[in-house]
RODO-2510 file (C-alpha; in nm, 4 decimals, decimal comma):
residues 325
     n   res          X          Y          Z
     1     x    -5,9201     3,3292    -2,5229
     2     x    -6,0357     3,5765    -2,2302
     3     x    -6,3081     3,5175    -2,0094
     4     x    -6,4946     3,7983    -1,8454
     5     x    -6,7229     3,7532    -1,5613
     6     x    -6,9276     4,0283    -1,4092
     7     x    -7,1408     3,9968    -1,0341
     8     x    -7,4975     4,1261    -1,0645
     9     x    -7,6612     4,2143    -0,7680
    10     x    -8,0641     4,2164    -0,7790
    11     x    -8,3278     4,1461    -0,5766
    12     x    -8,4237     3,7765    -0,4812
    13     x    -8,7113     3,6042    -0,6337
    14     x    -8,9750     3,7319    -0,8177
    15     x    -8,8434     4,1001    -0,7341
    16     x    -8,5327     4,0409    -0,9436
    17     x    -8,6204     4,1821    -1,2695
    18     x    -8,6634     4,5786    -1,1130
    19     x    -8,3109     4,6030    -1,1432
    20     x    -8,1898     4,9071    -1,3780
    21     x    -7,8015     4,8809    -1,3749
    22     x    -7,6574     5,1827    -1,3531
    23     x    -8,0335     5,3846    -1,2225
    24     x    -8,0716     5,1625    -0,9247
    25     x    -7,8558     5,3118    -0,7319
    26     x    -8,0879     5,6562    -0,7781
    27     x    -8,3808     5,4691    -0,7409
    28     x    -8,3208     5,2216    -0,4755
    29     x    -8,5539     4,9136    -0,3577
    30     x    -8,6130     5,1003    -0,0769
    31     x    -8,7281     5,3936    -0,1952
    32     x    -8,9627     5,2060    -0,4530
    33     x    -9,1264     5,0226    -0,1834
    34     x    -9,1445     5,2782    -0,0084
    35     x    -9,3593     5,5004    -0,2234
    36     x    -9,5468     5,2626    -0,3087
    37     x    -9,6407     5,1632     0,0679
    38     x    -9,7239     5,5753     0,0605
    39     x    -9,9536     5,5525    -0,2364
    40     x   -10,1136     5,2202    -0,1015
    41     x   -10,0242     5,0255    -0,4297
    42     x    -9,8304     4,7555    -0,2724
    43     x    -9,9983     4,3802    -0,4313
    44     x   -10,2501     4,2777    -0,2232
    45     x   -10,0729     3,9229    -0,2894
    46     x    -9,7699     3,7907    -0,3787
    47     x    -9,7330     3,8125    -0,7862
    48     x    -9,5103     3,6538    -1,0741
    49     x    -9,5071     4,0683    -1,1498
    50     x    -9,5131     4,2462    -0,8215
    51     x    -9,5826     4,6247    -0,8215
    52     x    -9,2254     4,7095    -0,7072
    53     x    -9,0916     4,5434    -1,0262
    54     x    -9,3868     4,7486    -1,2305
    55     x    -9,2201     5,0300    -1,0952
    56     x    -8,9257     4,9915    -1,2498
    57     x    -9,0543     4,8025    -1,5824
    58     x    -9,2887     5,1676    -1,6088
    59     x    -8,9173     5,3659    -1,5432
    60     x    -8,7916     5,1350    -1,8750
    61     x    -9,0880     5,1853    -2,0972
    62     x    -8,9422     5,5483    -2,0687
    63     x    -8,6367     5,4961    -2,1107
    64     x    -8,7127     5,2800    -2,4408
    65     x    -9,0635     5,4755    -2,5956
    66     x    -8,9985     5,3176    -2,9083
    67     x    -9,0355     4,9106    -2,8464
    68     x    -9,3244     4,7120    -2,7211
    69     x    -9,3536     4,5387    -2,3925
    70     x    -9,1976     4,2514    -2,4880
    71     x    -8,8774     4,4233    -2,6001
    72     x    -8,8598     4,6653    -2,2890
    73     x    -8,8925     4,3241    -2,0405
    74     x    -8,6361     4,2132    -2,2268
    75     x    -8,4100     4,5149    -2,2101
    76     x    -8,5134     4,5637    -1,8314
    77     x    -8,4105     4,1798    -1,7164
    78     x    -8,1075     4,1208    -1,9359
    79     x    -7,9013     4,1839    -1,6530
    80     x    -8,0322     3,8634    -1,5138
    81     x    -7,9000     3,6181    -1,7597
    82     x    -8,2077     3,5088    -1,8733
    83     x    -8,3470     3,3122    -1,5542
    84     x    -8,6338     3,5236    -1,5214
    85     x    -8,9613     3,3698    -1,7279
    86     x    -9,0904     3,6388    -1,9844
    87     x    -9,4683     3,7354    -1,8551
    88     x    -9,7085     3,8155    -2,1689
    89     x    -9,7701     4,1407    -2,3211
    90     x   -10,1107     4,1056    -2,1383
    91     x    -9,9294     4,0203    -1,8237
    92     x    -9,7712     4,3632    -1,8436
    93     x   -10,0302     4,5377    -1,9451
    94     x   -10,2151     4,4457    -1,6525
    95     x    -9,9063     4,5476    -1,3966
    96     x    -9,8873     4,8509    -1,5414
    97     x   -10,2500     4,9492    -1,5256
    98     x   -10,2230     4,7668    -1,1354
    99     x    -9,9513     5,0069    -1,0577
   100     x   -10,1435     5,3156    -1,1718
   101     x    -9,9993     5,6817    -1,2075
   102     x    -9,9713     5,7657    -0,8321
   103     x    -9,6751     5,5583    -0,7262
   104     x    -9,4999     5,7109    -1,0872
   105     x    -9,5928     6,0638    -0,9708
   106     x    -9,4961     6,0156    -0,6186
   107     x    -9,1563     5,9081    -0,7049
   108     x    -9,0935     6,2254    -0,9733
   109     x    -9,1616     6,4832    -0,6962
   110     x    -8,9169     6,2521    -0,4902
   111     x    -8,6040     6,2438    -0,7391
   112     x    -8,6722     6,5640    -0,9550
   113     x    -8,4558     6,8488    -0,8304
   114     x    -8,1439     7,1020    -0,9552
   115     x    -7,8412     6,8487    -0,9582
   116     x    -7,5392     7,1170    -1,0041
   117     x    -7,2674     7,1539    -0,7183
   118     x    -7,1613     7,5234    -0,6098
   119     x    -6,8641     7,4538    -0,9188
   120     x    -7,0436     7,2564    -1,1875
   121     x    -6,9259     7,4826    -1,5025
   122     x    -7,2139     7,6139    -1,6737
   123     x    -7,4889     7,6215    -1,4471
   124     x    -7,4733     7,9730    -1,2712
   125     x    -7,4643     8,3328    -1,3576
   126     x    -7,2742     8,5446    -1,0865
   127     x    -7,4847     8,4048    -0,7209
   128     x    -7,7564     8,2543    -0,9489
   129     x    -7,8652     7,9136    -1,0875
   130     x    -8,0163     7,9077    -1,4040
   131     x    -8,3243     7,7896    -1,4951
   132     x    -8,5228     7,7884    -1,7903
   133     x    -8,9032     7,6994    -1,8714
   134     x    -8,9031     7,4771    -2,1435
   135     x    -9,2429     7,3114    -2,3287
   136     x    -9,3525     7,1182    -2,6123
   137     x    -9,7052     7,1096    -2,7380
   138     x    -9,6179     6,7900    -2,9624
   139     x    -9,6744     6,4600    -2,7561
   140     x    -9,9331     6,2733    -2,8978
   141     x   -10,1555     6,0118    -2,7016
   142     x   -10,3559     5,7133    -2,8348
   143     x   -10,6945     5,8247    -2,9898
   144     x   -10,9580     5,7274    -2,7521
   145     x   -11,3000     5,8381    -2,6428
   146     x   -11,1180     5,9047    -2,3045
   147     x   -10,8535     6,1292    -2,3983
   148     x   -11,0274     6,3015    -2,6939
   149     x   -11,2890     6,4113    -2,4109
   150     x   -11,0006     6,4782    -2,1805
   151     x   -10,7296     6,6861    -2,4467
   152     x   -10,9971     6,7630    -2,7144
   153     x   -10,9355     6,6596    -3,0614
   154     x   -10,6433     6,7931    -3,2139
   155     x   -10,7254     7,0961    -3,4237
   156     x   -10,5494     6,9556    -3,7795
   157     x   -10,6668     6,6145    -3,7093
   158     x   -10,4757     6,3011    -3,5952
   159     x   -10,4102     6,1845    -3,2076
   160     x   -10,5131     6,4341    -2,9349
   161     x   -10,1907     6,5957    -2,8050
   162     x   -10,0512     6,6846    -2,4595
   163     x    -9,8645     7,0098    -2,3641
   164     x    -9,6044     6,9724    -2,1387
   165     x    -9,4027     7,2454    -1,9153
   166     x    -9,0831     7,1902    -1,7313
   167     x    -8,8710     7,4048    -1,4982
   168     x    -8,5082     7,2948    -1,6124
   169     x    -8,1602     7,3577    -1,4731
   170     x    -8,0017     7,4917    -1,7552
   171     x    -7,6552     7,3603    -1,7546
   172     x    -7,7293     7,0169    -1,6471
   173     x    -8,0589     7,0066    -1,7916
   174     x    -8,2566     6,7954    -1,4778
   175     x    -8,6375     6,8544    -1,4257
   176     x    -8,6772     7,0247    -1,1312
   177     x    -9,0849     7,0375    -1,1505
   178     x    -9,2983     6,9232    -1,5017
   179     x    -9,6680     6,9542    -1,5432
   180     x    -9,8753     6,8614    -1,8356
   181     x   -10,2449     6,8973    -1,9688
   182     x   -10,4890     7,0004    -2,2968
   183     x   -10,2853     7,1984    -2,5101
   184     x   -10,5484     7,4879    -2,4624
   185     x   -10,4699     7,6295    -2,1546
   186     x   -10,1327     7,7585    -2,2967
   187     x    -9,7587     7,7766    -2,1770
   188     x    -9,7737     8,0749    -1,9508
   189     x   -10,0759     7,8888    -1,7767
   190     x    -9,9083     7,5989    -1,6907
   191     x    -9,5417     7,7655    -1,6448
   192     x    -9,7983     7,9406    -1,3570
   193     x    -9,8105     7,5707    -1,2227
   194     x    -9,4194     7,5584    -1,1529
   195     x    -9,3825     7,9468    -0,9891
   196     x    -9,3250     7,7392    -0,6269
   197     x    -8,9678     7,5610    -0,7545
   198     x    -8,8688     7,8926    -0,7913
   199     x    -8,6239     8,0421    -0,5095
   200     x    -8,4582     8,3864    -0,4951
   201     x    -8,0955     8,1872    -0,5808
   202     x    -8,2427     8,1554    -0,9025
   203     x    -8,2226     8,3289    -1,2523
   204     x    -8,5555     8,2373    -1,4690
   205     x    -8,3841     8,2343    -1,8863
   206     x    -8,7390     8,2229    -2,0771
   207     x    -8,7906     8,2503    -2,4596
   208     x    -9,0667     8,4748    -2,6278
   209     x    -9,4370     8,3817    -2,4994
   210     x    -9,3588     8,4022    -2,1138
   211     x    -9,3346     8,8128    -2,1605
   212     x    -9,7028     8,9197    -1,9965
   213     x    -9,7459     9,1255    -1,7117
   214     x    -9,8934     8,9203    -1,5228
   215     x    -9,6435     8,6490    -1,5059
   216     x    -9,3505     8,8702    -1,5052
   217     x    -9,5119     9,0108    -1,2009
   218     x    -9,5852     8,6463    -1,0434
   219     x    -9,1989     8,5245    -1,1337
   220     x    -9,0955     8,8541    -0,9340
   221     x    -9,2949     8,8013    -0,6313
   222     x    -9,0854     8,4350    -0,6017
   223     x    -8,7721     8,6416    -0,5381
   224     x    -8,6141     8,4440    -0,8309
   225     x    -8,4171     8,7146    -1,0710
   226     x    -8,5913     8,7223    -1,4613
   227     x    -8,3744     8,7011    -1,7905
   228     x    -8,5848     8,6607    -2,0813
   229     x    -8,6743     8,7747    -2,4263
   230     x    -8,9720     8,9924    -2,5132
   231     x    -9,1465     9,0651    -2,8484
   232     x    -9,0493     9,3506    -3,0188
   233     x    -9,3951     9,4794    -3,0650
   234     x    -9,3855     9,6160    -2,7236
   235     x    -9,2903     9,9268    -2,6466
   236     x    -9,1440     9,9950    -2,2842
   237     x    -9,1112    10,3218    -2,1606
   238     x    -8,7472    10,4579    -2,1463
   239     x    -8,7215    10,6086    -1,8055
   240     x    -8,3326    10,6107    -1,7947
   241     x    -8,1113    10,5009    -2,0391
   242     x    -7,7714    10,3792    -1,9286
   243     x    -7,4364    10,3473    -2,0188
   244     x    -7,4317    10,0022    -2,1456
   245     x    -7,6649    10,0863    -2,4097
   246     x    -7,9668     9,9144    -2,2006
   247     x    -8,2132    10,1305    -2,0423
   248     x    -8,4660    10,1001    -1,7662
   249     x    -8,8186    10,0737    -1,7803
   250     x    -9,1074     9,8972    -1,5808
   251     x    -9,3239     9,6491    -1,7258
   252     x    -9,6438     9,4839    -1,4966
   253     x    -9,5176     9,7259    -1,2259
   254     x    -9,1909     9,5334    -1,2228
   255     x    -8,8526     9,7786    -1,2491
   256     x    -8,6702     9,6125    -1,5456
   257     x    -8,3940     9,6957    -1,7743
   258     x    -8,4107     9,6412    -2,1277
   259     x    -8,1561     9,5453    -2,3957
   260     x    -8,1244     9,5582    -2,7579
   261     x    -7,8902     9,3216    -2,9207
   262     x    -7,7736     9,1774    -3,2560
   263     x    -7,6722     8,8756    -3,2701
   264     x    -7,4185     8,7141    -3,5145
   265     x    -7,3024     8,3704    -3,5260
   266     x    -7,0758     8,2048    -3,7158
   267     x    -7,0715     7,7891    -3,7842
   268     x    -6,7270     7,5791    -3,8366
   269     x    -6,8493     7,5585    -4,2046
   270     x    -6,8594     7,9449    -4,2389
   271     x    -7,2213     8,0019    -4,2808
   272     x    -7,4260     8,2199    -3,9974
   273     x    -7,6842     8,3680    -3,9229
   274     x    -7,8003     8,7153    -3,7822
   275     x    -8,0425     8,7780    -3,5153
   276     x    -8,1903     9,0474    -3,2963
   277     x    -8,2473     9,0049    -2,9561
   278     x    -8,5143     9,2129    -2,6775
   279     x    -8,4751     9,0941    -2,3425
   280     x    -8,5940     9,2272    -2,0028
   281     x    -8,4058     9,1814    -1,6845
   282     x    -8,4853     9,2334    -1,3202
   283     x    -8,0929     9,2848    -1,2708
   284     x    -8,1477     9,6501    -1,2568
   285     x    -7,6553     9,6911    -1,1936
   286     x    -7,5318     9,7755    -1,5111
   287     x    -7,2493     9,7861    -1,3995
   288     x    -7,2269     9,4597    -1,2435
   289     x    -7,4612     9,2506    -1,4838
   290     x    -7,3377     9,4539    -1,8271
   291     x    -7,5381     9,3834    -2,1260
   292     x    -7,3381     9,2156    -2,3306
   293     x    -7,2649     8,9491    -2,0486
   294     x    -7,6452     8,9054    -2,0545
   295     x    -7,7273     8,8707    -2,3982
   296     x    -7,4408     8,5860    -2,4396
   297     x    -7,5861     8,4565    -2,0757
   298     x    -7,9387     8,4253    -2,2971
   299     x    -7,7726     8,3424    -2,6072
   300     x    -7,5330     8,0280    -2,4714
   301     x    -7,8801     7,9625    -2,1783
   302     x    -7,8670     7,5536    -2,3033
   303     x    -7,5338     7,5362    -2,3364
   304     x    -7,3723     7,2603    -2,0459
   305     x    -7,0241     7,4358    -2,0468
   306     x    -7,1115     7,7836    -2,1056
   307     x    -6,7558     7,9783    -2,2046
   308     x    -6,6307     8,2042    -1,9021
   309     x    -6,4295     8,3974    -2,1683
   310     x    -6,4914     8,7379    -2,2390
   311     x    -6,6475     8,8694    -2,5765
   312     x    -6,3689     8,9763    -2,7404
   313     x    -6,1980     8,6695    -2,7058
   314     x    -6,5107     8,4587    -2,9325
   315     x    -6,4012     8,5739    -3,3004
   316     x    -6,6819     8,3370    -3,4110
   317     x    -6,9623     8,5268    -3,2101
   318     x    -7,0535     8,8991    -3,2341
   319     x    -7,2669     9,0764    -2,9984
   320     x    -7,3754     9,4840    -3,1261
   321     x    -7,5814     9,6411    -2,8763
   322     x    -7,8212     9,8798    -3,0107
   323     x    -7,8573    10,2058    -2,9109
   324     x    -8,0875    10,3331    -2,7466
   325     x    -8,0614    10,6863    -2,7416
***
């Protein structure tokens, strides 16, 4: 028979269950009680649940959506062996309404950031990082007189929904700014929201819907480069086409090239599929950002190991530029 031991180190007392294993060290005690000294929601008295421990049983209900609070006590304590008494679904309920949404908020803006080093594969383009905007318009809340006068109701029935927006490092895929709201406003207005994370080391990959003017303009004015798809409805001037096949225009007042691409990818199974691709670029260098390395840039933008091989060395993956004579 083997027998394995293992040394747990948590806090003492009734602080012992905000222990997360392997996430404490990125959210340390200190830096819990901390914020929560800064948001002035430290217990006005000394609690079986104190707030820093709601802290960290709010960080678990995320990490486990799909259980009760029960079951996410149980997964956030069972580090402890089991000498921690189990508080009442009530008893939670309670912390986490005590602890409130500022501490939670506070400590976001404190640990969300780009995480790639200068040579994490995958994450930059030439000098740039890449980031991406990234949303979904499917997160449903509980239907209540509160949120229903809040996020409306939603327009085929069921729960009201939240929109949410991110700003996301690409290749590692950490949240580097989120906001969230009534699905009304729309994308672009609350990609708007995030325009300050941006930094000219940056290269903005967005998908169709975040083509206006307007916000092209506003994502220029950061000094952060622009790689993103537009609809094909539009029709750009060509003021000089180029050798690459792209050509350059101006769109919101913004210089821009444009490229035409189709797309062909092939699966392991030997199906694919064809696509075509419009994108817009504030890399004006042809001849240093060629088209082709662009459209695979846009075409791989999620991918956390993007290839550094050159195209004709993917027999899988065809890129055609289209002419644009």
């Amino acid at each position: 028979m083997t027998a394995i031991t293992r040394t747990v180190t948590v806090a003492a007392g009734r602080f012992a269950a905000g222990h997360l294993g392997g996430l404490t060290p990125f959210l340390p005690f200190e830096l819990v009680d901390a914020i929560l000294e800064e948001t002035r929601a430290v217990q006005h008295r000394l609690r079986d649940l104190p707030s820093r421990v709601g802290v960290y049983f709010l960080v678990a209900m995320c990490l486990f959506p799909e259980v009760g609070y029960r079951l996410v006590w149980d997964k956030l304590t069972s580090g402890t062996g089991g000498v921690l008494p189990a508080p009442s679904a009530k008893g939670l309920r309670d912390l986490r309404r005590r602890v409130g949404c500022a501490p939670m908020k506070a400590l976001f803006e404190v640990v969300a950031g780009a995480l790639a080093q200068p040579r994490t594969p995958g994450v930059r383009f030439g000098p740039y990082r890449t980031v991406s905007f990234d949303g979904c318009s499917s997160i449903k809340t509980p239907d209540s007189e509160r949120n229903r006068g809040w996020l409306g109701r939603c327009p085929h029935g069921g729960c009201p929904q939240i929109e949410l927006m991110t700003l996301i490092e690409t290749g590692t895929r950490a949240v580097i700014g989120a906001v969230f709201g009534p699905t009304r406003e729309g994308e672009t207005s609350y990609a708007t929201r995030l325009l300050h994370h941006l930094s000219p080391e940056m290269l903005v990959l967005w998908d169709r819907g975040f083509d206006g003017n307007d916000f092209l303009a506003a994502v220029h004015a950061t000094g952060a480069r622009v790689v993103g798809r537009i609809s094909r409805r539009r029709r750009p001037p060509v003021l000089e086409p180029l050798a690459d096949s792209s050509y350059l225009s101006v769109i919101g007042g913004v210089a821009v090239r444009i490229i035409e691409a189709q797309v062909r990818v092939v699966c392991t199974d030997g199906s694919g599929f064809d696509g075509s691709y419009r994108l817009v670029t504030t890399l004006l260098d042809a001849q240093r950002y060629p088209a082709d390395s662009l459209v695979r840039l846009y075409h791989e933008r999620w991918g956390a190991t993007r290839s550094r091989t050159r195209l004709s060395e993917l027999p899988d993956r065809r890129i055609d530029l289209m002419s644009t004579a």
